[in-house]
Structure formats: structure tokens, C-alpha cells
VMD Tcl script that draws the C-alpha trace (Angstrom):
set ca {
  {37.63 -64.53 -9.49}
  {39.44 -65.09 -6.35}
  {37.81 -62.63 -3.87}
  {39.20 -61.06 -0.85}
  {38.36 -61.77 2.76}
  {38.66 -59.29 5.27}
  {38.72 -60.99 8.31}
  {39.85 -64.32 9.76}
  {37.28 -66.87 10.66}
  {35.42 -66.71 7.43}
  {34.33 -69.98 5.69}
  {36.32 -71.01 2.17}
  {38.60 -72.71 0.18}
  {39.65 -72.13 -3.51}
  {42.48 -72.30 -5.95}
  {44.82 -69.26 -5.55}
  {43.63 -66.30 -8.22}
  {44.04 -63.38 -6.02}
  {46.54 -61.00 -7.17}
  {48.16 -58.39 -6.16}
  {46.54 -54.70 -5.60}
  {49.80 -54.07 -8.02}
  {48.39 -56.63 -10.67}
  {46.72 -53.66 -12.72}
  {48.58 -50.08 -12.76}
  {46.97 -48.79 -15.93}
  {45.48 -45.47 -15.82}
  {41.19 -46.06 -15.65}
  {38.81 -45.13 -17.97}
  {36.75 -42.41 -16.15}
  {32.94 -44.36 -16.06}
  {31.03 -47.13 -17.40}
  {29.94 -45.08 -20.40}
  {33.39 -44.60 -21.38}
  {33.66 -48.50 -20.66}
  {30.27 -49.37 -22.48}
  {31.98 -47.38 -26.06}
  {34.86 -49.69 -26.15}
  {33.00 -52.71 -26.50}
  {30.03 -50.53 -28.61}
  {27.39 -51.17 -26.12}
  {25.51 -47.44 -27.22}
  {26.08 -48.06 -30.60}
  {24.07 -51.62 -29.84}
  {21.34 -49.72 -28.10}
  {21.16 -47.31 -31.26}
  {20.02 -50.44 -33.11}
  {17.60 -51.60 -30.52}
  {19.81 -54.00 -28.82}
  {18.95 -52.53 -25.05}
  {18.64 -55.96 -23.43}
  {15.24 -55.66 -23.16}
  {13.24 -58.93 -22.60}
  {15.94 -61.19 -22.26}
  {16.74 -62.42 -18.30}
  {20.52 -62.84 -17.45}
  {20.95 -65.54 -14.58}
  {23.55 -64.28 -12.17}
  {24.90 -67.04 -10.19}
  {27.44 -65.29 -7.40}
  {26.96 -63.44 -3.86}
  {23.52 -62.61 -3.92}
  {21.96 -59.04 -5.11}
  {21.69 -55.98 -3.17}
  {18.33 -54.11 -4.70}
  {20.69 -50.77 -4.68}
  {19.65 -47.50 -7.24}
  {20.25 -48.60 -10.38}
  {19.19 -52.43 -9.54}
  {15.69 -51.32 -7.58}
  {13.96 -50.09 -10.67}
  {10.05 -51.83 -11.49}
  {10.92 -55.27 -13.09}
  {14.79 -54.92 -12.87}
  {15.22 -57.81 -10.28}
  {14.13 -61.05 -9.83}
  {15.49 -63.32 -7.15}
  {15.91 -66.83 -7.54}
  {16.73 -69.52 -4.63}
  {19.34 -68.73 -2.13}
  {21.28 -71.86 -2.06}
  {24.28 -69.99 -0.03}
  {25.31 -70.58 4.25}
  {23.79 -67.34 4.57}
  {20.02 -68.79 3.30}
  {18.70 -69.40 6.80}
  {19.56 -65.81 8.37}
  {16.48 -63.30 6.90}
  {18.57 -60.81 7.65}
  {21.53 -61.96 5.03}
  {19.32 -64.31 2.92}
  {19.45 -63.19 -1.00}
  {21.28 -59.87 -0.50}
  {24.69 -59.30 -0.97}
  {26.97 -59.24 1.97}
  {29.88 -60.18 0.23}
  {30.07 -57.21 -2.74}
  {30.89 -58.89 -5.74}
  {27.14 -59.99 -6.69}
  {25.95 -56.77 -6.81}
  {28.97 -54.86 -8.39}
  {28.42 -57.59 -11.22}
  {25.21 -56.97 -11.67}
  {25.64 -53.35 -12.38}
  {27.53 -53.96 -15.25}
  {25.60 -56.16 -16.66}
  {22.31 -54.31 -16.32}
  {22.43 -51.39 -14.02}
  {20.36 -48.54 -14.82}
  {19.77 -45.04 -13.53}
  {16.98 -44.74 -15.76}
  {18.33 -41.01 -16.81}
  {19.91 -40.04 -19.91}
  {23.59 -39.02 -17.99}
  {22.77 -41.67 -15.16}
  {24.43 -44.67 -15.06}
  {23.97 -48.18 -17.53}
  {25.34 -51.56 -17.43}
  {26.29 -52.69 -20.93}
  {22.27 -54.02 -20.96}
  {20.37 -50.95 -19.36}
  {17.11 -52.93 -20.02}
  {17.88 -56.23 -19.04}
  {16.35 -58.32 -16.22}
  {18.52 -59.87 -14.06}
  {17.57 -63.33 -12.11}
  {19.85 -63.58 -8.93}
  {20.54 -67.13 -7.84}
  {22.80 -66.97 -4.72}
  {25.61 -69.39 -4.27}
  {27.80 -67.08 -2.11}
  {27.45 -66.38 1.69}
  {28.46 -62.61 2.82}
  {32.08 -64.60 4.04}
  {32.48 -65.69 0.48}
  {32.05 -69.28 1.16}
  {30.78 -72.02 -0.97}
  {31.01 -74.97 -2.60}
  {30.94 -76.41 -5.82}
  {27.89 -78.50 -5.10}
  {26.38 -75.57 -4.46}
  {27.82 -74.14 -7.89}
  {26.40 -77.37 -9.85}
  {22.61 -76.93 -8.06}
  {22.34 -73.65 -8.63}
  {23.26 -73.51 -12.47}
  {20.74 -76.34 -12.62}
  {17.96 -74.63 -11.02}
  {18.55 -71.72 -13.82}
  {18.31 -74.50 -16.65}
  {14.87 -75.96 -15.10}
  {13.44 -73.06 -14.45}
  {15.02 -70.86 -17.43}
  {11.05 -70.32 -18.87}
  {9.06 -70.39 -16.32}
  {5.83 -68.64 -16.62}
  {7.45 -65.11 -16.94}
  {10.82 -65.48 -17.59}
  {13.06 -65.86 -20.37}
  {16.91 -66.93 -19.07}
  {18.80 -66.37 -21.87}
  {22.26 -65.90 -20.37}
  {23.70 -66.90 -17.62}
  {26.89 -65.54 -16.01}
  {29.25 -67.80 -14.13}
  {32.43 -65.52 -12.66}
  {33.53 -68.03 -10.68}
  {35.25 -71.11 -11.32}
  {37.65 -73.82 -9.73}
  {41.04 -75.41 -10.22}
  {39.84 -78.96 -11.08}
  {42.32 -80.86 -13.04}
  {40.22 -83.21 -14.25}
  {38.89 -83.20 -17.84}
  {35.86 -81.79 -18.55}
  {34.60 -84.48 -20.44}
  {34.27 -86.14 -17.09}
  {34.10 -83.13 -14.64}
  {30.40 -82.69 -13.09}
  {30.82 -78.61 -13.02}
  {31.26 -78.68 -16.28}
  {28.50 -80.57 -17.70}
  {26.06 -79.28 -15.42}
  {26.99 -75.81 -17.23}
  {27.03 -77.35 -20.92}
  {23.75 -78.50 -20.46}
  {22.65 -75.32 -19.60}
  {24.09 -74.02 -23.03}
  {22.62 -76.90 -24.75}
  {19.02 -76.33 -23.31}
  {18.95 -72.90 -24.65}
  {21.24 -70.78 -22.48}
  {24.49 -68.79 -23.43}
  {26.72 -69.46 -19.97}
  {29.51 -66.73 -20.03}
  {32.03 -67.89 -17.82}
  {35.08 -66.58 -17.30}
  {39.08 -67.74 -17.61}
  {40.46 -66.49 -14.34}
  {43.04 -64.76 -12.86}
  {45.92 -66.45 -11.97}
  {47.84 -65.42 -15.43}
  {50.92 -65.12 -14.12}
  {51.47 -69.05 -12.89}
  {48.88 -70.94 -14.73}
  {48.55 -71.54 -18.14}
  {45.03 -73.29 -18.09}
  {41.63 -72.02 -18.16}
  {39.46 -72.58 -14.94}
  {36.49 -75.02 -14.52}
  {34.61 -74.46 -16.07}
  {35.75 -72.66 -19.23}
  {37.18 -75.43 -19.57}
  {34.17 -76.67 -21.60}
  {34.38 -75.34 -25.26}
  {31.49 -75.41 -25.54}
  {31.23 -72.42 -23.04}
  {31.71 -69.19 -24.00}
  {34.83 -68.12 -22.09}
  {36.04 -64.81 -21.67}
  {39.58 -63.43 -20.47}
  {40.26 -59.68 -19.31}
  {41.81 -57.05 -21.13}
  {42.91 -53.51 -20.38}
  {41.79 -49.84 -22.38}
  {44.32 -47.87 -20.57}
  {42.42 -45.47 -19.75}
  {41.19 -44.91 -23.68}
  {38.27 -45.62 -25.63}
  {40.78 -46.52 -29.13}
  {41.76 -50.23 -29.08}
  {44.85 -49.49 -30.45}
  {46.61 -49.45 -26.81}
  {44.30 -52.12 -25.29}
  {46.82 -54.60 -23.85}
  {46.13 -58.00 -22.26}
  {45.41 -58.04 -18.96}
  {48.76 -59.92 -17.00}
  {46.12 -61.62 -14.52}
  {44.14 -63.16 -17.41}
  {44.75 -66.89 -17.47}
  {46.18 -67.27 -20.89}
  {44.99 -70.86 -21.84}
  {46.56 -73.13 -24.29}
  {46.17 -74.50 -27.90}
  {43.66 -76.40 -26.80}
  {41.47 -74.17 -24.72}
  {41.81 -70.72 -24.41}
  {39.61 -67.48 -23.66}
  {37.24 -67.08 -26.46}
  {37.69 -63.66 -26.63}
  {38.42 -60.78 -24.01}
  {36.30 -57.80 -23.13}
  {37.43 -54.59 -20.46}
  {38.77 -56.09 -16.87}
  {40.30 -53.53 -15.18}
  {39.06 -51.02 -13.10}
  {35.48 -51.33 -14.03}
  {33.13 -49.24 -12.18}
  {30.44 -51.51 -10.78}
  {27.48 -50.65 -7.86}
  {27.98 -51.14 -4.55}
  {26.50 -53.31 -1.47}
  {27.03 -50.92 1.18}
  {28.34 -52.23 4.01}
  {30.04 -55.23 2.50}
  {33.14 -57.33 2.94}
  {34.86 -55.93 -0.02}
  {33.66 -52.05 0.24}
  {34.86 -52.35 3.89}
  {38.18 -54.32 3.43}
  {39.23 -51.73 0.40}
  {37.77 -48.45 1.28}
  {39.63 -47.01 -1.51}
  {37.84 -49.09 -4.13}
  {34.78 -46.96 -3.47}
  {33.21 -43.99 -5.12}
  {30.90 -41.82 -4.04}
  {29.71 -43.85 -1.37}
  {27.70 -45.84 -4.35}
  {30.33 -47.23 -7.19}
  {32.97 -50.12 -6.30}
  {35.91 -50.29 -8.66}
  {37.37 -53.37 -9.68}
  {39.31 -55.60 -11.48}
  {39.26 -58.93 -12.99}
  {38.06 -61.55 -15.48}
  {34.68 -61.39 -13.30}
  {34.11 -57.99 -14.53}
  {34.94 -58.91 -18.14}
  {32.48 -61.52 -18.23}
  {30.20 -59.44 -16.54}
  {30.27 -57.54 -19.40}
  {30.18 -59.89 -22.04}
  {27.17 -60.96 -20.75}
  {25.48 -57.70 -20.99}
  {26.78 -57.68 -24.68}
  {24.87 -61.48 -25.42}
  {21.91 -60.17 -23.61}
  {21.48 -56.95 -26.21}
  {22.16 -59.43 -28.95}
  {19.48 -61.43 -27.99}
  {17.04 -58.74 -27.53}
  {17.44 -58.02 -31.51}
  {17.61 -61.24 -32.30}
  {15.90 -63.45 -29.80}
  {16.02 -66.91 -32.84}
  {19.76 -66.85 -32.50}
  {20.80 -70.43 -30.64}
  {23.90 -70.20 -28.28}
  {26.10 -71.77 -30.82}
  {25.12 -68.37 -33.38}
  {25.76 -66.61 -30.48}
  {29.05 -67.53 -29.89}
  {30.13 -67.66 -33.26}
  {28.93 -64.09 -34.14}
  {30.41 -62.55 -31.08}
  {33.93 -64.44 -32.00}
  {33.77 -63.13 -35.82}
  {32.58 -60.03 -35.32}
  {35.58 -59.74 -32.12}
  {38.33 -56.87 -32.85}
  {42.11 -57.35 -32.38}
  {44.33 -56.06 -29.94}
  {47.88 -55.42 -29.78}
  {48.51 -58.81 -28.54}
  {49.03 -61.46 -31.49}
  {48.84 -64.58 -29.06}
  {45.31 -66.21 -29.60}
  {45.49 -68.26 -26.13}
  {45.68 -64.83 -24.26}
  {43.00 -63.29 -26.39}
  {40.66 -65.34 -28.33}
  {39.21 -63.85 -31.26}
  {40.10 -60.54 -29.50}
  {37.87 -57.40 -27.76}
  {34.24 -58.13 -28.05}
  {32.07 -55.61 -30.19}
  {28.31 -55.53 -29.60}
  {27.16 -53.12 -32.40}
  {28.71 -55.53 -34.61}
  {27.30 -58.59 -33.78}
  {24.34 -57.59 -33.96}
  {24.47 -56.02 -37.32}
  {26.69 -58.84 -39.16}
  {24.50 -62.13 -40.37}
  {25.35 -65.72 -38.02}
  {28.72 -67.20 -39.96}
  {28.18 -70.72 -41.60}
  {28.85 -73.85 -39.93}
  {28.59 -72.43 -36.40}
  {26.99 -75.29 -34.77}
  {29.60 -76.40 -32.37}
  {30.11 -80.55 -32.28}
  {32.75 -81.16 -29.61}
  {33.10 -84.29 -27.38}
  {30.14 -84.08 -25.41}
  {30.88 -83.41 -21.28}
  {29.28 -86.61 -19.21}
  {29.51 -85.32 -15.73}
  {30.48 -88.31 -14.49}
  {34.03 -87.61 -12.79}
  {34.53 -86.91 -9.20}
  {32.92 -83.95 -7.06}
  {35.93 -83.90 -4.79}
  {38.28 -83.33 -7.91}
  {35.76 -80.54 -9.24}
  {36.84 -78.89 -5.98}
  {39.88 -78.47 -7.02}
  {42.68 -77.44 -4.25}
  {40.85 -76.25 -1.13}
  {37.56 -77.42 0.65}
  {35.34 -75.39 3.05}
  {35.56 -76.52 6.93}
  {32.63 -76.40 9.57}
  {33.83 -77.21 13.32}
  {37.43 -78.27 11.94}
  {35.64 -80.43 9.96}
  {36.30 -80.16 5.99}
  {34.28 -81.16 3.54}
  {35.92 -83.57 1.25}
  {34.48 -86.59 -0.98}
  {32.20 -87.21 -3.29}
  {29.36 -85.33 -1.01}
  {28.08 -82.20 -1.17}
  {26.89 -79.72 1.62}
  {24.75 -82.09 3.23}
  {27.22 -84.66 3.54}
  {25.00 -86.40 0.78}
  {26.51 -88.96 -1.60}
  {26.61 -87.26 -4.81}
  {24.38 -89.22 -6.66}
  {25.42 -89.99 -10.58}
  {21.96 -89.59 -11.25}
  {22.27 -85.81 -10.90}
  {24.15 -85.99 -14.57}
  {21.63 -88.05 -15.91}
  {18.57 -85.32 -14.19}
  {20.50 -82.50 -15.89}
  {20.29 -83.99 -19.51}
  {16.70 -83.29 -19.48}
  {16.81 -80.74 -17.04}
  {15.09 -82.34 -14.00}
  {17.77 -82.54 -11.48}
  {15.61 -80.67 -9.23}
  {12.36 -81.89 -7.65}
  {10.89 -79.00 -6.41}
  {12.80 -77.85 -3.89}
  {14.34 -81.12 -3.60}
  {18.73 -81.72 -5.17}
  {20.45 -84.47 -4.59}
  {18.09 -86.19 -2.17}
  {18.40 -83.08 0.45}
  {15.55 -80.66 0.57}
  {18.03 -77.33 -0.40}
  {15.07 -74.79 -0.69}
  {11.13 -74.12 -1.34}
  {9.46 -75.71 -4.56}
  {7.26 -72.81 -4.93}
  {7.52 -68.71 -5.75}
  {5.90 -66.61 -2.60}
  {4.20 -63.95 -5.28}
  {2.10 -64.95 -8.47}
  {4.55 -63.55 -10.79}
  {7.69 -63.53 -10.87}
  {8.96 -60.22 -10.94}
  {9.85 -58.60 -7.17}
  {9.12 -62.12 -5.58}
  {11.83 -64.28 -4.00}
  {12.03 -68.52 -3.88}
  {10.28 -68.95 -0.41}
  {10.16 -72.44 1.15}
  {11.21 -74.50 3.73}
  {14.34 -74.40 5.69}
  {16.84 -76.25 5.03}
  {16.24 -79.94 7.30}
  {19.05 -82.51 8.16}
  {22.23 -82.47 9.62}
  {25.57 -81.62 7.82}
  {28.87 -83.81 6.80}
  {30.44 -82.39 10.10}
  {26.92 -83.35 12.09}
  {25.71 -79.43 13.38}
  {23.56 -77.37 11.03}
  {23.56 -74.47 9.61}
  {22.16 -71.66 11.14}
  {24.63 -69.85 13.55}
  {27.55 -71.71 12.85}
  {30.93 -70.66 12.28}
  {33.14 -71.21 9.11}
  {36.47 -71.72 8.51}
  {39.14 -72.18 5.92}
  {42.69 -72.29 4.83}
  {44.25 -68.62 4.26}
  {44.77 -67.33 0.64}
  {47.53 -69.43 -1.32}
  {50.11 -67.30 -2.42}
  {48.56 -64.01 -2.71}
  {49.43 -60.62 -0.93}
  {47.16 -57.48 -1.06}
  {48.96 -53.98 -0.88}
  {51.51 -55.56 0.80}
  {50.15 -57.46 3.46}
  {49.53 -61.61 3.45}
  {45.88 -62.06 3.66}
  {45.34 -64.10 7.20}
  {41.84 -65.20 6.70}
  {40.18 -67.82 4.82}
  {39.44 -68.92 0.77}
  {36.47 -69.53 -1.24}
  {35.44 -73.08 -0.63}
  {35.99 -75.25 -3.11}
  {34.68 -72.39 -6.11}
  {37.45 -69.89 -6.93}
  {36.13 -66.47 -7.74}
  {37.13 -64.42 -11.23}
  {37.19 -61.09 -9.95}
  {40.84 -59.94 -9.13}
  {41.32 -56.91 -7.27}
  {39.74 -53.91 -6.24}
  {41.13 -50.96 -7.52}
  {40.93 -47.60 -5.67}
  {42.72 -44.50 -5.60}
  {45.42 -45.28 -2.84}
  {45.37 -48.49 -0.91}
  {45.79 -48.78 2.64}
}
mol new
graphics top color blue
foreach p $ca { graphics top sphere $p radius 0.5 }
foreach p [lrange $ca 0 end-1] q [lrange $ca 1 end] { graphics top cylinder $p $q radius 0.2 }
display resetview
């Protein structure tokens, strides 16, 4: 998703995917129950497919424990990896907005009857925080973080089943070689379905981003209800990257104007004050929302039928998929995703996936793709990461057994703690030391100010966003939608 940033001196750099606030003019559906009945999600919890049990890793902007996310054993934070990790008063939580809007959909729940339920009310969700409250970050940053969820996935407690990656870059490279990319496939392959999704720059790019670019993946593209719960007028979503041949969405799920919770207080509730709802709900649009969803529709799967391997997974969500009313299987896949029905249907033959396998051994700097995030005019650029650290292509090789991290040790830099502050898991955050050394541009940290170049082609409700981009890690979340704009 490429997210908005409200003001100017914020720290990022990404691959243009912002669109315009016109981008989506559909009329909404109402709720997230009316949202949760097009893709069957009450029908699935008729059958005992809640979520319940299964973990869903949610690697974005950090969590904000709002109602509906603050419930006993609903949260679980992991490391925060982000520029915001040495400030306790922004560390974990999400200043940004797009974390915890994400996370409502997913697993949000009121705990009434008429309150309100991500797709998997019972869900747990593991936070692992990548993006500071300006939006910035970079890839290496991506890459550590979806490696801590591998090595850690079943820790005494947990159970990571799913992990959802709504963010993505422009790398051209092929992900046979790109290190985002196999860092992610080898979470699938340990055990983990990685929902990632295609992005939202449909109207100039015909690719998928990084890294859905993986087929292994299971990527997921946006489509749009107008305002119905009958798929018979669903339509593609025009920001959905359409893909090719080659690689395309997988299949699509609801992208527009989903009703996620909201951070209070954060960039994107106070940059689009008419994207808010009852000073609680944050309306939105994008392929971040539709794999937000998707996710919440593997994680009730799993709950019935906690044998299933990622590969059955995939391959039951994809047969069991509806059509749409468009024919074109780049923009759509196998078409709208249907929980009830995957979990009812038996695992297709032959669904063991056998592609080319991804080596990670391609260049950090072209897993970046287009922009870079800048401290003290300085960008970061290279085959480094945050630290100004060599990557090392012994990171690849760690993550085929999953052991790239050494306790609170990536890459040869010390990123966070090695142990968990509470004796179980649930309500206890990663607590450790700070983070030591000096930087690529030679300050740390803490107190320092971020820049970026502005957003690449992209206007919002009229007016040229003057501020900066996600660094290096392009967001899938589109727009958010509101009544009126101003």
C-alpha cells in the first residue's frame, strides 16, 4: 500500500502506489458484517472456523491495543524493529494508522453479538513493527522482521500460522534472486501462509509488487462489492495491480472502503478527518485491506483444519474462489475468496506447489526498488541495511533453516532484546537492549530527523502531497475513504 504522509519532514521512500482520493467512487457497504458475508466469514464461524488458536503475524505500523484489539489474549507484541523503537512513548503502538486499522479486520472483536468482528473474531494477532509513526522504513527492516516471525513462529505459546505482509516494493529484479522475496518463501515453506498483497498502482503498472512476486506466495488483489453483499456487481478494483501471465493476484477479496479500527491520534486519522467514524472506525481502501482480509479467511481455515500445509491452503482457497464480472485472470486470480467454502470442500489433488525455488541472493539495494530513506541528507543506498551493515549473504543461507537471528542479534547489529519481559507470551512485549552503533549516515537513532523524496506521481483530493515516501517498502493500502474530503 502506498500510505499517505501528512506533513513534510517525515522519513521515506517507496515506489509510487498512492492514488487518488477519486481512485474508488463506489457506493460502501455499510459495516464489516456486511463486508465479512461477501467473502462468507459468518457462514465460516457457523462451522467452527472462528480463528481461534491460530496466531496471524502482522508485520506493518505497529498495534494500537484499541476496543476491539484490548480483549484478554487478543494481542501479542513482537519486536519493534521500526525508527520509532527507541522512543517508549511511540515504541510498538501505532502512530502511523494503518497497523491497527489492519488488524481490525483481520481479528477485531467487540466481543458482543451486534459489536464489531474482523473476518477472524477469535484470532490472536502477533504485531511485529516495521513502520515508524512517519511511515518510514526499509526493506532490511522488512526482511528481519518476517524472519523473526519464521524463528519464532512456535515458540512456547504461540502458533504463527499466517502472516500478513501489506506492504511491498518496486524491485525489478527476479525473485528467484531478490532477498525480500525469499526471506518471505521461507516463511511459507517453514510452515507459514504469508498473504501478501499485489498493490495499487493498477492504473500504470502491470506487475505484481515484491514480493507477490513469489508464486509461491499467496497474493491477493482488491476488488469492489458496490455497496452489495451479491457478487454479481463486484467489479475489479482500477487500483489493483493487474499482473501478467506469468504472475498475477491469486485471487481478490473486498478493497474498498473497508471499515477498519482506529489509532487515535494518528497520521492518517489526522491527515483525512473524513475517513473517520465515530471517533473509533477508519475507512479505507486498498489491496492492504484485501489482504487483510484474506488473512482473516486462512486463519478460520486453519482453526478447522489446523493439518492443512500452506500449499492445501492455497490451493483450497483458489478452488473454492467465486467469479466476478471480470473474465481477465491477471486482474482477478481464481476470483472473490469464499471462507465457508474452503473450509467445507476436501484439499484438491496435486496441490503441492514445485516452482523454481527463490535463493535470496540478489541485491538489497535493487529490493529497494525506486526510493531510499535519508537521515541528515544522507540516503541510504547499497547493499547495507539500517546500520550501514554489509548485508551479509549469509542471512539467505540463516533463513533456510530459520536462524537468521541470534537472539536479538540480525545481520551482525544487535536490532533488539533476545528475550520476552513476561513468562508467557500473551500481553508481554520483546524487551531488550537498545539499539548500539552508529548508522550509515554516522548519528543514531534516537531524536533524529527523517527525510525523503515527496510522493511520485500521486495527488490526494486535489492537492500534490509535499512530504516524504515510504523508504524503500511501498505500502498496499490506497486511500482513505471518507464522506467528503477536504
Amino acid at each position: 500500500m502506498r500510505l499517505s504522509l501528512a506533513a513534510a519532514a517525515l522519513a521515506t521512500g517507496a515506489a509510487g502506489m498512492l492514488q487518488p482520493a477519486s481512485a474508488s467512487t463506489s457506493t460502501p457497504l455499510p459495516d464489516m458484517a456486511s463486508v465479512g458475508r461477501v467473502v462468507q466469514a459468518p457462514a465460516a464461524w457457523s462451522l467452527g472456523a472462528t480463528g481461534h488458536g491460530v496466531d496471524v503475524a502482522l508485520i506493518d505500523t505497529g498495534v494500537t491495543p484499541v476496543p476491539g484489539l484490548n480483549g484478554p489474549n487478543k494481542l501479542v507484541y513482537g519486536p519493534d524493529l521500526s525508527f520509532d523503537s527507541q522512543d517508549p512513548n511511540s515504541a510498538y503502538w501505532d502512530g502511523y494508522g494503518h497497523g491497527t486499522a489492519l488488524a481490525g479486520i483481520i481479528a477485531g472483536n467487540d466481543g458482543t453479538a451486534d459489536g464489531y468482528k474482523g473476518i477472524a473474531p477469535e484470532a490472536r494477532l502477533v504485531s511485529v513493527k516495521v513502520g515508524a509513526s512517519t511511515g518510514a522504513a526499509d526493506v532490511s527492516q522488512m526482511i528481519a522482521g518476517i524472519d523473526w516471525v519464521t524463528q519464532h513462529a512456535h515458540d512456547d505459546g504461540m502458533n504463527i500460522r499466517v502472516l500478513n505482509l501489506s506492504l511491498g516494493t518496486n524491485s525489478v529484479q527476479p525473485y528467484q534472486l531478490d532477498p525480500l522475496a525469499h526471506a518471505a518463501e521461507q516463511a511459507w515453506k517453514h510452515g507459514i501462509v504469508v498473504v501478501v498483497a499485489v498493490g495499487n498502482d493498477g492504473r500504470n503498472v502491470r506487475t505484481v509488487a515484491d514480493p507477490a512476486t513469489d508464486p509461491y506466495l499467496l497474493a491477493v488483489g482488491a476488488e469492489d462489492p458496490n455497496g452489495t453483499i451479491n457478487r454479481d456487481d463486484d467489479t475489479v478494483a482500477p487500483f489493483s495491480q493487474h499482473g501478467t501471465d506469468r504472475r498475477h493476484a491469486d485471487l481478490v477479496a473486498p478493497g474498498t472502503y473497508v471499515m477498519g479500527l482506529l489509532s487515535p491520534g494518528s497520521v492518517l486519522a489526522n491527515a483525512n478527518p473524513g475517513a473517520v467514524f465515530n471517533n473509533r472506525f477508519l475507512r479505507g481502501s486498498g489491496t492492504s485491506q484485501a489482504a487483510a482480509i484474506v488473512s482473516g479467511v486462512v486463519a478460520d481455515v486453519l482453526s478447522a483444519r489446523p493439518g492443512l500445509s500452506p500449499d492445501q491452503v492455497k490451493a483450497l482457497l483458489t478452488n473454492t474462489a467465486t467469479d466476478i464480472s471480470s473474465s481477465n485472470e491477471n486482474f482477478v486470480g481464481s476470483g472473490l475468496v469464499q471462507a465457508a467454502a474452503a473450509v467445507r470442500n476436501r484439499v484438491p489433488g496435486g496441490s503441492d506447489q514445485s516452482f523454481p525455488a527463490a535463493l535470496g541472493t540478489g541485491s538489497l539495494e535493487q529490493a529497494r526498488g525506486d526510493n531510499h530513506v535519508s537521515l541528515g541528507g544522507v540516503a541510504l543506498t547499497g547493499e547495507q541495511d539500517i546500520f550501514g551493515q554489509a548485508w551479509s549473504s549469509g542471512v539467505a543461507s540463516a533463513e533456510n533453516t530459520a536462524s537468521a537471528w541470534n537472539g536479538g542479534v540480525f545481520n551482525g547489529s544487535t536490532w533488539s532484546g533476545s528475550t520476552w519481559s513476561g513468562s508467557t507470551w500473551s500481553g508481554s512485549t520483546w524487551s531488550g537492549s537498545t539499539w548500539s552503533g552508529s548508522t550509515w549516515s554516522g548519528s543514531t537513532w534516537s531524536g533524529s530527523t527523517w527525510s525523503g523524496s515527496t510522493w511520485s506521481g500521486s495527488t490526494w483530493s486535489g492537492s500534490t502531497w509535499s512530504g516524504s515516501t515510504w523508504s524503500g517498502s511501498t505500502w498496499s493500502g490506497d486511500v482513505w475513504m471518507g464522506a467528503t474530503w477536504t
